[in-house]
C-alpha positions in Angstrom: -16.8 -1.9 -14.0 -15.0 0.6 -11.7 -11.9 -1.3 -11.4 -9.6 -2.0 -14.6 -6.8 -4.1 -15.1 -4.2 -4.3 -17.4 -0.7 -7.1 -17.3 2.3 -6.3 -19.4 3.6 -10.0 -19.8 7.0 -9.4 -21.1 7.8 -7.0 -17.9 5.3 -9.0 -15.6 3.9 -5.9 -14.0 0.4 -5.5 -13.8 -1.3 -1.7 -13.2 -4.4 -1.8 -10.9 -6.9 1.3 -11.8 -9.5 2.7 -9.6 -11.5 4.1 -12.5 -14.3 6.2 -11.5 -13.2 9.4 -11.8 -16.4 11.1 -12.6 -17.0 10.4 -8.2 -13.4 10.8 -7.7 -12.6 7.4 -7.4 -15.0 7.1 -4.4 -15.5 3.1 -3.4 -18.4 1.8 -4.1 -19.6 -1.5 -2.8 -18.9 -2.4 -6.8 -15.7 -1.7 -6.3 -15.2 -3.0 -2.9 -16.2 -6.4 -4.4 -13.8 -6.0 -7.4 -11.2 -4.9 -5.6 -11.2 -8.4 -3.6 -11.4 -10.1 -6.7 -8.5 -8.5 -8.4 -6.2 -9.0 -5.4 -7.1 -13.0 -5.2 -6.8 -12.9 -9.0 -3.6 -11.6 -9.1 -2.2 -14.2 -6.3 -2.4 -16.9 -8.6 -1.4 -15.2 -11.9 2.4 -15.9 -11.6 2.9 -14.1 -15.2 2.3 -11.2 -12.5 5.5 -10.3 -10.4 4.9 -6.6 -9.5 1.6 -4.6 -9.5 1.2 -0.8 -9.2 -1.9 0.5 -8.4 -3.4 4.0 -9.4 -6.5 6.1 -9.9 -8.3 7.3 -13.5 -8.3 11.3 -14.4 -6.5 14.0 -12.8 -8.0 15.0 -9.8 -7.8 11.9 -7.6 -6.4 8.9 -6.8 -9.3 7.6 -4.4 -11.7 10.2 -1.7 -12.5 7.1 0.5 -16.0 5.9 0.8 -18.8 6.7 -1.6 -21.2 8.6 0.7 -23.8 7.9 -1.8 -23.6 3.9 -1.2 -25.9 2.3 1.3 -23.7 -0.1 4.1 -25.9 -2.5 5.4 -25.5 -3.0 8.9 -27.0 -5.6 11.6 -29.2 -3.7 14.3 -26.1 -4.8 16.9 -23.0 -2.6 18.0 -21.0 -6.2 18.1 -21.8 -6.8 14.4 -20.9 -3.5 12.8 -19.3 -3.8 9.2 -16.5 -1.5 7.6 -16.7 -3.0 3.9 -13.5 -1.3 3.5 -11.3 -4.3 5.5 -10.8 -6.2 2.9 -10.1 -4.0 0.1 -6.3 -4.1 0.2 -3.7 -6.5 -1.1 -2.2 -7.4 2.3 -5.4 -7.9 3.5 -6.0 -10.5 0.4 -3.0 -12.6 1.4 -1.1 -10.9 -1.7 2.8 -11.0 -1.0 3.7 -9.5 -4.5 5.0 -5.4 -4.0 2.5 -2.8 -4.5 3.5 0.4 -5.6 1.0 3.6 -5.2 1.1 5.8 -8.1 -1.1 9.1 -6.5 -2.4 11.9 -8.2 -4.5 14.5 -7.0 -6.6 13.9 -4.0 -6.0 10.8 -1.2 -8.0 11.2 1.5 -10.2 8.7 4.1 -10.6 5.4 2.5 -7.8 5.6 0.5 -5.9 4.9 3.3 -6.8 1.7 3.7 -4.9 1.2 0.2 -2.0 3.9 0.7 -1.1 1.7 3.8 -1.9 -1.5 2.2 0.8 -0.7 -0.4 4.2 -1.3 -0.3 5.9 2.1 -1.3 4.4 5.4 -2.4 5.1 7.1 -5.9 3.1 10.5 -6.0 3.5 13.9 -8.6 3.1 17.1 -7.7 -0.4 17.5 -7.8 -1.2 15.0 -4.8 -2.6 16.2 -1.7 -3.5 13.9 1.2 -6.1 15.1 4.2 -8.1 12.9 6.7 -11.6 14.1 6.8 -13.1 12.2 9.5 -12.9 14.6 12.8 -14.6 17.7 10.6 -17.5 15.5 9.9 -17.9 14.1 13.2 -16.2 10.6 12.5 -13.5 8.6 14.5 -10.3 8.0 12.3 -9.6 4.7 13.3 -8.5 2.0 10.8 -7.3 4.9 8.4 -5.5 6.4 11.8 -3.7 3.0 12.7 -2.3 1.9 8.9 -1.2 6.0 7.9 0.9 5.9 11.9 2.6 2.9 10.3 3.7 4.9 7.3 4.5 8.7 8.4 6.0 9.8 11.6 3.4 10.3 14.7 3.1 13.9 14.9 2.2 13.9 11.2 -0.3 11.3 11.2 -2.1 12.3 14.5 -2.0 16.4 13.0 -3.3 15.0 9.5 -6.1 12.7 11.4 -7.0 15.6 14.1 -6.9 18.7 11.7 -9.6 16.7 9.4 -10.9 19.2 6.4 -9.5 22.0 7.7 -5.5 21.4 6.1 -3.8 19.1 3.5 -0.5 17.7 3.5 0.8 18.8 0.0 3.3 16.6 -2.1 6.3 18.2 -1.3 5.4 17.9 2.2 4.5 14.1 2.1 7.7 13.6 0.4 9.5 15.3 3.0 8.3 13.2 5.9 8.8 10.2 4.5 5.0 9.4 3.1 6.1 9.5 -0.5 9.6 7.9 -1.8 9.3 9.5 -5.2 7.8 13.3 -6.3 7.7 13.4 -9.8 6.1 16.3 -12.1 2.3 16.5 -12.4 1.4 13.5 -14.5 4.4 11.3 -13.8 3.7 9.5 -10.8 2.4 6.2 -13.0 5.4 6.1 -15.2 8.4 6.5 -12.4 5.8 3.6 -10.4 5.8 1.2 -13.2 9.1 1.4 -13.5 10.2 0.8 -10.2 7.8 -2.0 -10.8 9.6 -3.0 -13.8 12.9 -3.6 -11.7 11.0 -5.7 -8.5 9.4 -8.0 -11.1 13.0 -8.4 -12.6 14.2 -10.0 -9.6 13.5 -13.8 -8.3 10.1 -14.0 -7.2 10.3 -15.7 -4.2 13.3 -13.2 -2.8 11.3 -10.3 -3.6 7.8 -11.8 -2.3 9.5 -12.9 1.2 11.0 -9.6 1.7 7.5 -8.2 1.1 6.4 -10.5 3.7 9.3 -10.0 6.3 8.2 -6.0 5.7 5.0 -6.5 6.3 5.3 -8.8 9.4 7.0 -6.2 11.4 4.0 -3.8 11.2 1.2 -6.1 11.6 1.0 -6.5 15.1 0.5 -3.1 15.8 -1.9 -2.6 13.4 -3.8 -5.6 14.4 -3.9 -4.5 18.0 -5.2 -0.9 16.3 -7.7 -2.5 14.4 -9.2 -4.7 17.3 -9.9 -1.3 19.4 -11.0 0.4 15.8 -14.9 -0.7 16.3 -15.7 0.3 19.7 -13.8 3.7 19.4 -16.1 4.0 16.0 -19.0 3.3 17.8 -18.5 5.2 21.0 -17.2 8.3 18.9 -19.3 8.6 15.6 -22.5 11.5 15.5 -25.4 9.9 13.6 -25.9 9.4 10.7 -28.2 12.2 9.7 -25.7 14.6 11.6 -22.8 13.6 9.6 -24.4 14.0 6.5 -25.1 17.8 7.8 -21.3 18.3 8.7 -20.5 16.9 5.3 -23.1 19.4 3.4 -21.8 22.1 5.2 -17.8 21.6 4.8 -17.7 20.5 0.9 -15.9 22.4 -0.7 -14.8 24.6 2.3 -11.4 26.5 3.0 -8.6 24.5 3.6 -4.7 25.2 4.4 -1.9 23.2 2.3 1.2 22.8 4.0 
């Protein structure tokens, strides 16, 4: 398994854990498919009024895509497949709040959760950084949800800059990306417990409010997302070129500002 899952039933919070930390908490297509399972899952659980979701160890909270899982894709530009649609709770038809709890490293594919989520909770370890430009990638889906969440300048300098800088915690707090900075390991407590109060609350108040939230960003990021393929396609190196660019920039120098 590289999802856990864990309900409190006297608080009604349940805490969503991306839990491969030995590959950062890199999705798989494991996880991908456990991921859509837990968010259906938890739509019909009413002992399950809040949900915070997180990531195992210290060093990340999720690094995107597994680069080490095969995509398969039809032989057709109008078919392409981004296995990571589906992965978050909006995108599951789940109306309960979602709090991030981030430690350590969010970068790529993680955004597709991050803006997926209703509020961010992150300690002082947490660093987030778009790699996609510095390994000759379009930033597109990421690009559209993380210009809902921060203000543009910061979302088009995080996309553009790629590997070469990282937006620290302080930072991220600062602009409005994270509501809460807690001390290194803290982040999962101070998210639960926001949690703790939103499950508190009627249901159906808290769930509609998630919805009226929600509605006044999704038409922008649906139009985003409808131009996201053919900028993908038009944009990406191949294959066996980004896999060069990736080689050569792991572990590379990076500014944190």
């Amino acid at each position: 398994m590289s999802l856990t899952r864990t309900t409190d039933k006297d608080t009604g919070v349940a805490v969503v854990t991306l839990d491969r930390p030995d590959r950062l908490n890199a999705i798989d297509l494991a996880m991908v498919a456990e991921l859509h399972d837990a968010w259906g899952e938890l739509r019909f659980d009413d002992s399950v009024r809040a949900v915070v979701l997180t990531g195992a160890g210290e060093r990340a909270f999720c690094t995107g895509i597994d680069r080490d899982s095969v995509v398969p894709q039809p032989d057709s530009p109008y078919m392409t497949d981004d296995p990571l649609l589906r992965i978050g709770p909006k995108a599951n038809d789940l109306w309960k709040p979602v709090i991030a709890a981030v430690r350590g490293m969010a970068c790529g594919g993680a955004f597709y959760l991050l803006g997926e989520s209703d509020f961010l909770v992150a300690d002082r370890t947490a660093t987030f950084f778009d790699p996609h430009t510095g390994y000759g990638m379009v930033s597109a889906y990421e690009s559209v949800l993380m210009a809902q969440r921060m203000p543009y300048g910061e979302a088009a300098r995080m996309a553009l800059m790629g590997t070469a800088e990282r937006i620290s915690a302080q930072r991220a707090y600062d602009i409005g990306l994270v509501s809460e900075l807690t001390e290194p390991g803290g982040a999962l407590a101070a998210a639960t417990e926001c949690a703790t109060v939103l499950a508190g609350y009627p249901a159906q108040a808290v769930q509609g409010t998630v919805r009226a939230l929600w509605a006044a960003r999704e038409g922008v990021v649906a139009q985003g997302f409808a131009q996201a393929p053919y900028l993908v396609a038009l944009g990406n190196l191949p294959g066996e070129r980004q896999a060069e660019l990736f080689a050569g920039r792991r572990g590379g120098e990076f500014r944190l500002r």
